[in-house]
Structures are given as C-alpha cells and as structure tokens.
DOLUMGU-369612 format. One record per residue (C-alpha): residue in three letters; z, y, x. Coordinates in steps of 0.1 Angstrom, whole numbers, padded with zeros to 4 digits, always signed. Each point is the difference from the previous one (the first is absolute). Layout:
<pts>
AlaZYX
...
</pts>
This chain:
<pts>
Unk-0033+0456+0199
Unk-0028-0005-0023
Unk+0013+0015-0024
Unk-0017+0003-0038
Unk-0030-0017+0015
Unk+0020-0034+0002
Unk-0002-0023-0033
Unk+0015-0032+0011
Unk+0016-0016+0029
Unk-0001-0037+0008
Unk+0016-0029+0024
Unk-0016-0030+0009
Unk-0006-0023+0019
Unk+0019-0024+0021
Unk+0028+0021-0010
Unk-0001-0005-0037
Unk-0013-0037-0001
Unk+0025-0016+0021
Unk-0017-0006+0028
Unk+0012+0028+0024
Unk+0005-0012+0035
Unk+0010+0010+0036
Unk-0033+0025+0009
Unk-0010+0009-0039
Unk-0011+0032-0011
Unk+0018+0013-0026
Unk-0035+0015-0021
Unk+0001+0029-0024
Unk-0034+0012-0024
Unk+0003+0034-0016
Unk-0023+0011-0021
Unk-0010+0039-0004
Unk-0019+0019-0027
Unk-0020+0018+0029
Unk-0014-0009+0037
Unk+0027+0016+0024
Unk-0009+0031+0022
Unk+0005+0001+0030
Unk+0035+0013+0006
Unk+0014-0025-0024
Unk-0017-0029+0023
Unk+0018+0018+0028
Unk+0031+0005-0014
Unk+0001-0037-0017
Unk-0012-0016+0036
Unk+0032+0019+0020
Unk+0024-0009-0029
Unk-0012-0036+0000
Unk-0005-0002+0043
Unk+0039+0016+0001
Unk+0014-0034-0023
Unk-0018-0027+0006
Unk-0004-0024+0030
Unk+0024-0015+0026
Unk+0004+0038+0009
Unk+0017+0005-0030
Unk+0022-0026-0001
Unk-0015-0023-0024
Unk-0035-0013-0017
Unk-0032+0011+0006
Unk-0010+0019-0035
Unk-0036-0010-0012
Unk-0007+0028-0029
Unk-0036+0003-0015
Unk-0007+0032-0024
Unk-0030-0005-0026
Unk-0014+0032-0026
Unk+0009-0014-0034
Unk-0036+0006-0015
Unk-0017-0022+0029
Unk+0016-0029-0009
Unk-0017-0001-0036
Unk-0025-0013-0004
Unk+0004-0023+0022
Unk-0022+0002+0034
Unk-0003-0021+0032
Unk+0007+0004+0020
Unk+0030+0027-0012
Unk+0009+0030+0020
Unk+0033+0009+0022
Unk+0001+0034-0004
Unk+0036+0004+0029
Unk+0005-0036+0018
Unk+0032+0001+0024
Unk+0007-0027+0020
Unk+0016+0001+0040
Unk-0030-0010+0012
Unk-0014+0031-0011
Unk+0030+0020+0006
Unk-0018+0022+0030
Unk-0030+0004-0012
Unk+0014+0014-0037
Unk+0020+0029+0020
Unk-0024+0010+0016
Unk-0031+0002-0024
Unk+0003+0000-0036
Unk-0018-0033-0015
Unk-0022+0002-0027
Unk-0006-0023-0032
Unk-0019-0033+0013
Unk-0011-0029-0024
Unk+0022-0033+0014
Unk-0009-0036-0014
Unk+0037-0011+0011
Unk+0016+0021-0024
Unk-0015-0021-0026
Unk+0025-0023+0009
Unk+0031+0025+0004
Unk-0009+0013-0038
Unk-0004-0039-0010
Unk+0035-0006+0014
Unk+0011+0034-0014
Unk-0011-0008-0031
Unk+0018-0035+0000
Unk+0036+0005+0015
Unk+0002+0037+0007
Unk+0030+0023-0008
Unk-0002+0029-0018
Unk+0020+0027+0022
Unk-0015+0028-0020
Unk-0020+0008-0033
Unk-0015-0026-0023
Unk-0014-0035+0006
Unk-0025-0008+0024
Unk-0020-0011-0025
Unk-0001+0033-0018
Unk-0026+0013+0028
Unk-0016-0035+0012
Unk-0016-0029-0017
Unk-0002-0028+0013
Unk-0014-0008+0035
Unk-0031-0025-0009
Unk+0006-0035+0016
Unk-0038+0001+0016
Unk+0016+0036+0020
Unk+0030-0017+0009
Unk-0021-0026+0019
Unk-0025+0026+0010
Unk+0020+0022+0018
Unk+0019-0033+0014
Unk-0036-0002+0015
Unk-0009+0033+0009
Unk+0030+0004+0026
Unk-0008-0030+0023
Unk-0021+0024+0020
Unk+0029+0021+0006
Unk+0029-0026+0005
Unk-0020-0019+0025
Unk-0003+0035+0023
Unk+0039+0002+0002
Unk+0007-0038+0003
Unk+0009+0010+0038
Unk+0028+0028-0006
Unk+0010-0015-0036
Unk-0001-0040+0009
Unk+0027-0009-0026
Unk-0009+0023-0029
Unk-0036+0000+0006
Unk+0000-0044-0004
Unk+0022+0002-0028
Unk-0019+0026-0020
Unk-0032-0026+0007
Unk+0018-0029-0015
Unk+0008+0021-0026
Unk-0037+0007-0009
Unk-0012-0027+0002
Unk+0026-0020-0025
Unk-0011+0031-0020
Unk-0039-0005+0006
Unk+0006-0037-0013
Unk+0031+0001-0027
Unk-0007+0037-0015
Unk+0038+0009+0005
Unk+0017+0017+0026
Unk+0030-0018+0016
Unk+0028+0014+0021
Unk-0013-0008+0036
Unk+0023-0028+0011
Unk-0013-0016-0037
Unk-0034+0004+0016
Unk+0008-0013+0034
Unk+0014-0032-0014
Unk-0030-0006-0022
Unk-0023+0010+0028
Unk+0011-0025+0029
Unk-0010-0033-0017
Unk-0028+0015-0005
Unk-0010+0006+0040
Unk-0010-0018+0024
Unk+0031-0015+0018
Unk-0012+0016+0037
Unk+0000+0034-0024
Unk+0037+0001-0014
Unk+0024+0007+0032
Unk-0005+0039-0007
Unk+0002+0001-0039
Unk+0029-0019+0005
Unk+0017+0020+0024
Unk-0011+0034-0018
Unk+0018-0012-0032
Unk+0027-0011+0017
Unk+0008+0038+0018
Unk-0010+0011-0034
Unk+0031-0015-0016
Unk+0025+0006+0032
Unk-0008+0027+0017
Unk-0013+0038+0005
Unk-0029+0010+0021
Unk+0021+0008+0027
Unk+0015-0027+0006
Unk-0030-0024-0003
Unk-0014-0023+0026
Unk-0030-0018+0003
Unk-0007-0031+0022
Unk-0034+0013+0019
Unk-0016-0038-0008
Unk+0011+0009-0035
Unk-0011+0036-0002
Unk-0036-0013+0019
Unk-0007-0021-0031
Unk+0004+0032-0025
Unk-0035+0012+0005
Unk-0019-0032-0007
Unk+0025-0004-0030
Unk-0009+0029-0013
Unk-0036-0007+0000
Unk+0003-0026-0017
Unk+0021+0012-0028
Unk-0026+0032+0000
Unk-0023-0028-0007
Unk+0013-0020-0024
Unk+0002+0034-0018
Unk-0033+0007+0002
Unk-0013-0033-0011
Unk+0017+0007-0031
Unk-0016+0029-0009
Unk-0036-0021+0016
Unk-0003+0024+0027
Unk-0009-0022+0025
Unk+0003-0037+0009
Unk+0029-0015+0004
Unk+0009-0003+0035
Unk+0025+0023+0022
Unk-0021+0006+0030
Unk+0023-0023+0025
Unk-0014-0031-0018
Unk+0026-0009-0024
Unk-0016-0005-0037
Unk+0017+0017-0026
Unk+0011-0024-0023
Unk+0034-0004-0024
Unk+0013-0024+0026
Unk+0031-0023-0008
Unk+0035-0003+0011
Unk+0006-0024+0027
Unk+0015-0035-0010
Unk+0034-0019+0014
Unk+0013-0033-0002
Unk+0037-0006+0012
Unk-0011-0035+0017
Unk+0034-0021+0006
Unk-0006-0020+0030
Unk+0011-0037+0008
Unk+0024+0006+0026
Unk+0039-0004-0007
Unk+0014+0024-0005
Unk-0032+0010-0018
Unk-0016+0040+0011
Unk-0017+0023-0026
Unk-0029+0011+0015
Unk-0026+0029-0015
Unk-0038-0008-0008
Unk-0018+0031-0002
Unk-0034-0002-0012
Unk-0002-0039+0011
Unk+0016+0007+0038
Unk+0033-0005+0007
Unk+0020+0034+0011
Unk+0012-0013+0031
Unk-0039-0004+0013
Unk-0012+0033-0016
Unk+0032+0021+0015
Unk-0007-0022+0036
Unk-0041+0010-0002
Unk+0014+0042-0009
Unk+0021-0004+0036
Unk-0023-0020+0018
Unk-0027+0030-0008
Unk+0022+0022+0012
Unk+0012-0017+0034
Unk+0038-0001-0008
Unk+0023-0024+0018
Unk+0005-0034-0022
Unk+0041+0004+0010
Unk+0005-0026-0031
Unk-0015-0023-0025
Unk-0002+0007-0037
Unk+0010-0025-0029
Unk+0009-0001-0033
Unk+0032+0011-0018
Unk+0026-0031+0001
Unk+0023+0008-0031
Unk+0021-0033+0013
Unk+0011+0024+0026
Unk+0004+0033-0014
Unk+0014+0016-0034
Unk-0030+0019-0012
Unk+0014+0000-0033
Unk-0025-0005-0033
Unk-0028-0004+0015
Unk-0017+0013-0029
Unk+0013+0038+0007
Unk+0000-0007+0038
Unk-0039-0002+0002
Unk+0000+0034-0025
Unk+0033+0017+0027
Unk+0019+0000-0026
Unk+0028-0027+0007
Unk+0036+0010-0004
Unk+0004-0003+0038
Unk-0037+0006+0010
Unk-0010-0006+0034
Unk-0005+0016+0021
Unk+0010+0028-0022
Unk-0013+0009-0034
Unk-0037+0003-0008
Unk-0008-0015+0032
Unk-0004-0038+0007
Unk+0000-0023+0023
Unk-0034-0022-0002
Unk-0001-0019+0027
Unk+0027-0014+0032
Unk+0003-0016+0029
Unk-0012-0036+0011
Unk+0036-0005+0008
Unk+0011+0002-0035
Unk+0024+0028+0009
Unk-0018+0027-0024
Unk+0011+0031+0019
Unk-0009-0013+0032
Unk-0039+0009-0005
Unk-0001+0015-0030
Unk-0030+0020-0020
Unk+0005+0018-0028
Unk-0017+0020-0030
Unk+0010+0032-0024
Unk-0009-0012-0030
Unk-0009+0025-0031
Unk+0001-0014-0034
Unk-0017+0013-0032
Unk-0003-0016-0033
Unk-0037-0012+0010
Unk-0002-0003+0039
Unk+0023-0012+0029
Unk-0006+0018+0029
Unk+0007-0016+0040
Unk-0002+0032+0027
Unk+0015+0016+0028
Unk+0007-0031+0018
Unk+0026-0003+0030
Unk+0008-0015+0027
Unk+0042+0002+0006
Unk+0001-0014+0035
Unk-0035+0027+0007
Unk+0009+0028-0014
Unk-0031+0023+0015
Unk-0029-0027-0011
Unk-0017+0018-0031
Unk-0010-0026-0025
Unk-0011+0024-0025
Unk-0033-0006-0002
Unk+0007-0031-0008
Unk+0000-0005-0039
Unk+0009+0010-0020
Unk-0001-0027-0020
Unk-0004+0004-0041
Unk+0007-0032-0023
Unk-0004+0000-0039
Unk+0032+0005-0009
Unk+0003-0033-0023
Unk-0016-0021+0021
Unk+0022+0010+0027
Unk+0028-0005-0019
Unk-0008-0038-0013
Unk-0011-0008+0035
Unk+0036+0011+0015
Unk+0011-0023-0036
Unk-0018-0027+0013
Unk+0014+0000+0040
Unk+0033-0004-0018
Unk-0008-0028-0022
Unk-0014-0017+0031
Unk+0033+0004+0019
Unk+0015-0017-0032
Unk+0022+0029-0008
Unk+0008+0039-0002
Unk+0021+0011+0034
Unk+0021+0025-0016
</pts>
C-alpha cells in the first residue's frame, strides 16, 4: 500500500518481548521516505479499521508511521507522521490526520529500537539513533496530563501505564507493565494498592471485555492515580511531594509478617501483619463494613489438616494446595475444623515480592474483600519467616 515510499517495517512490543497478554496490542512502526498524502492516510486507515479489533476477529493493531529524515537528528519530542490505533478508528475515516509531534513515541522508538522486528528493509538502527535516556524519562513525564484525562474510560491501562512511568522516572528503564506494577505496590501506600493490584491482575488474565471492577475498588483509582501523577512529578521537582488526598509520596516499604505459633495444643499458625494479628485486622475490615460475625477466625491447625510443605503452601504452591493452587488458606475456624470458617488469599509470587490479594470468604461468597490488601512481603523475608513457623512447630509437615 505504500508502496516505494516504505523503507522498513517493524514489530514490537508486547509481541516481540514476551510479554504479550489477553488485551495487548500487537504494535507495528513503519517508516517512509515522505509524509503521506492524504489518500494514502485514507486508504491505510480503511485497510487497517477492516483487520484489526474484536470486529475482525483478533488483536487490536497499534501501527505508528514516522518520515525517515525526522528521526535524524534526533528531536523531542519526535513526530508521528500516520498513528492508527481503534481508539482513533472513526475519527481517521472520516478526516485525514495530519503529522503531530508525540512525546510517547519516544518510548515506542526506545522499545523499537531494543526488541523490534524487522518485517521489512534494514535495521532500525539504520534510520534512528538512539533515543536519549533524559527523553525516555521526559516523555514518561510529559504524558501524565493525558493519561490522567482517560483514567475513567481506560481504568486498567491508564494505572498501569502510570506505574510504568514512574519506575521509569526513577530507574531510567522501561519495564513491561506487570514488571512495573510489582515494583510499584511496595512502594504505595497500603490504603492505595487494591486497584494496582487488581489492574495487573486483569492485565495478565483477561481482555477488556471481560473485565470487572469492584466499585470500592474502581473508587480508589482516581486518588491512586494522583498520587502516582505525583510521585512523578516530584521526580522531575515539579512540585512538592504530596498527592492532593494527603498521602506523602514517599518510596514506602513492604509490609512485614511473622508466622506466630501459639501455645495452644494442637498449636495454630496465626499471621502478623505489620504487628496485628490477621484475625483482628480482617474482623476491624467486616466490622467497618456491618457484615454478620456468622463465625470466629483462628489460626491454621496443621495437627488437623494436611497442608503439605508448609514452605510451598504459604507461596500456593503445595503439591495438593488448598484450597486449590495459588490460593491459600490463611486463616480457620475457632473450632479447629479449617473449612468450617475459612479465609483465604491468591497469592502471586515473584522473585522479589509475595503478594496476599483478592481475599474470600467460602461460606459468603458475595462479601468483596478486595479492598482489603493486598498485602506485599519482601520476598526473603517472607520466606525465612514461613522457615521459622516451621522450626517452631519442630518440624516440616510435608
């Protein structure tokens, strides 16, 4: 369709890094010799409308064209001369766009640049330098503004892309989002975390359509994203450090847990979160909310149940993991009959974090305890605390 005017072709992206999931684009940059007239923006809008999307039967297609001699030497921010996307799909059939400078495609070219695909022609390389490291965090910057106006229709993407700028604004790399995500919730206040969380989670599971979102989950969006838009701007000493719904924006810390064995016999494993026992913290979250006390929490008794190595249980990872895998049970019933009262956690693992959300409630399945948590433990402390609990039990339960 472009003809002699095309030089190169490229993939990449989500695509081409490994990180493709449920709802990602599949991006495309092309880059031209000359800016396209305005049949050829036509004609590449209908082609691109006609194949791409849910309509079509597959991905959404994400394709950026740039004009070869605007690209060097290097400006900021650079110039889109065609950007398709389906947000745009309407508006580019019905009026031609027309080249506009874009400080996000900074970032496309940087990731371009880095794990692109050549399609078509030569290496990127051949027509780009470099994108400078102060641009990459710049235009990480620059589209805030932007992101925070379509936070309501674009809850998931629009958090996400934050996190991302901000580990950017701070580490000078860019990270695949659910990379950013995990290195951004330590790093929030704990009321903050619910709809990061959640927004990674659909992120790796699911496609737009299909995702849901709690409303005392989704209400906690907006004041998370003003605090991330903060937090970015303090970094670039915009302004002081403070998000507007008084939370100070600070590095934070992961919360702390101790496995405490009590006296009793058969001896419980009970959960200390940040110095408070998870029976009182989960009792004060349904108190708040005015739900019927139909049972008493306690502590795991592993006298009474098989939970297996207790060392893969806490991470869901036992061979028989209850109550199934990457979930755990963290706390049971006063009676000692763990699955008469139980609560229980997903629990999301990475080589530096441990992660407690999406809590539950068997025996009440419509009680949304997603706002509370999630909970994110340093991985190796974590890990020698659970070590410790079953020293203190004087052996391993597998």
């Amino acid at each position: 369709m472009l003809g002699p005017n095309l030089r190169g072709l490229y993939a990449f992206g989500s695509a081409v890094d490994g990180g493709l999931r449920p709802a990602s684009d599949l991006d495309f940059l092309a880059v031209v010799d000359r800016s396209l007239d305005d049949g050829e923006r036509l004609d590449l809008a209908r082609a691109l409308s006609a194949i791409s999307g849910r309509r079509a039967g597959g991905r959404s297609l994400e394709v950026v064209v740039v004009v070869a001699d605007r690209l060097r030497p290097w400006t900021y921010p650079p110039t889109a001369d065609f950007l398709y996307g389906d947000w745009l799909r309407e508006q580019l059939l019905a009026t031609p766009g027309r080249p506009v400078a874009n400080a996000t495609l900074a970032i496309d070219l940087h990731q371009a640049l880095s794990t692109g695909v050549v399609l078509l022609g030569e290496p990127l390389s051949a027509h780009l330098d470099p994108v400078p490291a102060g641009d990459l965090v710049r235009a990480s910057m620059d589209g805030v503004d932007s992101l925070l106006d379509n936070l309501p229709g674009d809850t998931r993407n629009v958090l996400l892309t934050l996190a991302r700028a901000w580990h950017t604004c701070v580490t000078g790399q860019l990270a695949p989002k659910d990379v950013a995500a995990d290195w951004a919730l330590p790093r929030l206040p704990i009321q903050l975390r619910a709809p990061l969380a959640h927004a990674r989670h659909l992120y790796l599971t699911c496609t737009y359509a299909d995702e849901t979102w709690p409303n005392d989950v989704r209400d906690l969006a907006a004041p998370l994203a003003a605090y991330v838009a903060r937090a970015i701007r303090a970094e670039a000493g915009q302004q002081p450090g403070r998000d507007g719904w008084g939370f100070p924006v600070s590095l934070g810390r992961t919360d702390t847990v101790v496995f405490e064995i009590t006296a009793e016999d058969p001896a419980e494993i009970v959960p200390v979160v940040n110095g408070r026992s998870l029976i009182d913290l989960v009792a004060d979250f349904e108190k708040a909310r005015r739900w019927e006390l139909a049972g008493d929490y306690s502590g795991l008794v592993p006298a009474s149940f098989s939970f297996g190595d207790l060392t893969q249980y806490y991470l869901g990872r036992a061979a028989r993991q209850w109550p199934g895998p990457g979930r755990a049970w963290l706390l049971g019933c006063d009676c000692g009959e763990v699955g008469c009262w139980p609560l229980d956690a997903r629990i999301d693992v990475t080589d530096d974090l441990v992660l407690w959300q999406d809590f539950h409630q068997p025996h009440r399945a419509a009680r949304d305890y997603r706002s509370f948590g999630p909970l994110v433990f340093d991985r190796s402390e974590y890990d020698r605390a659970v070590a410790d609990a079953v020293a203190a039990l004087g052996a391993d339960r597998s």
